[in-house]
N, C-alpha and C positions, 0 to 999 in steps of 0.2 A: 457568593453564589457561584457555583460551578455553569462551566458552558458546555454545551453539548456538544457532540463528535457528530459528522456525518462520512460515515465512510467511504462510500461511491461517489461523492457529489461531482467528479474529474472526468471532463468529457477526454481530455489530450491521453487517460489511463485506461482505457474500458475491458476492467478487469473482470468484471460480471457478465460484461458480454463476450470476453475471451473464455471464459469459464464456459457458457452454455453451449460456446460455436466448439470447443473442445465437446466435450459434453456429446453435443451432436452429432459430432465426425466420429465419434468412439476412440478418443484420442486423449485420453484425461491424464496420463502418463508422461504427454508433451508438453504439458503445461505448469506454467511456476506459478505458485502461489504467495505470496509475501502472507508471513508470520502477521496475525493480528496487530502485535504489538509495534509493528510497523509504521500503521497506519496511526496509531496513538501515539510514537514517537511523532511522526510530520507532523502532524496536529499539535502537540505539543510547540515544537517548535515553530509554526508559523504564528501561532498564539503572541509566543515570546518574541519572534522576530520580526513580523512579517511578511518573510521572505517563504515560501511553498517549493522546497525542494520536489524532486520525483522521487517515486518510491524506489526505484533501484539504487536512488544516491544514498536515500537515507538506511537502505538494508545494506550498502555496502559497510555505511559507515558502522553499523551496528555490529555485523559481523568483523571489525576489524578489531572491536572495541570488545568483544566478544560475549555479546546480548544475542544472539542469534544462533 
């Protein structure tokens, strides 16, 4: 049986509410968004590990690996 992902659930990341304050200000052009696949990597590997990296660790790593 597979496990569900929940994407947002990270109070320390408030990627959704950086999105709407961007959003708001008319500044959406300032804003970084991390690749979906991002977010399924750390899931992934907290699953396997754990351990709950942050999304800039894990997109760095991605991009170095060159997934991104």
């Amino acid at each position: 049986m597979k496990k569900s992902v929940q994407l947002y659930p990270e109070a320390e990341e408030p990627i959704l509410e950086n999105f709407y304050a961007a959003l708001w200000a008319n500044k959406l052009r300032k804003i970084h968004l991390p690749h979906s696949s991002v977010f399924y990597v750390r899931a992934a590997i907290e699953a396997d590990t754990g351990i709950r990296y942050s999304l800039a660790h894990v997109e760095r790593a991605m991009k170095q690996e060159g997934f991104v």
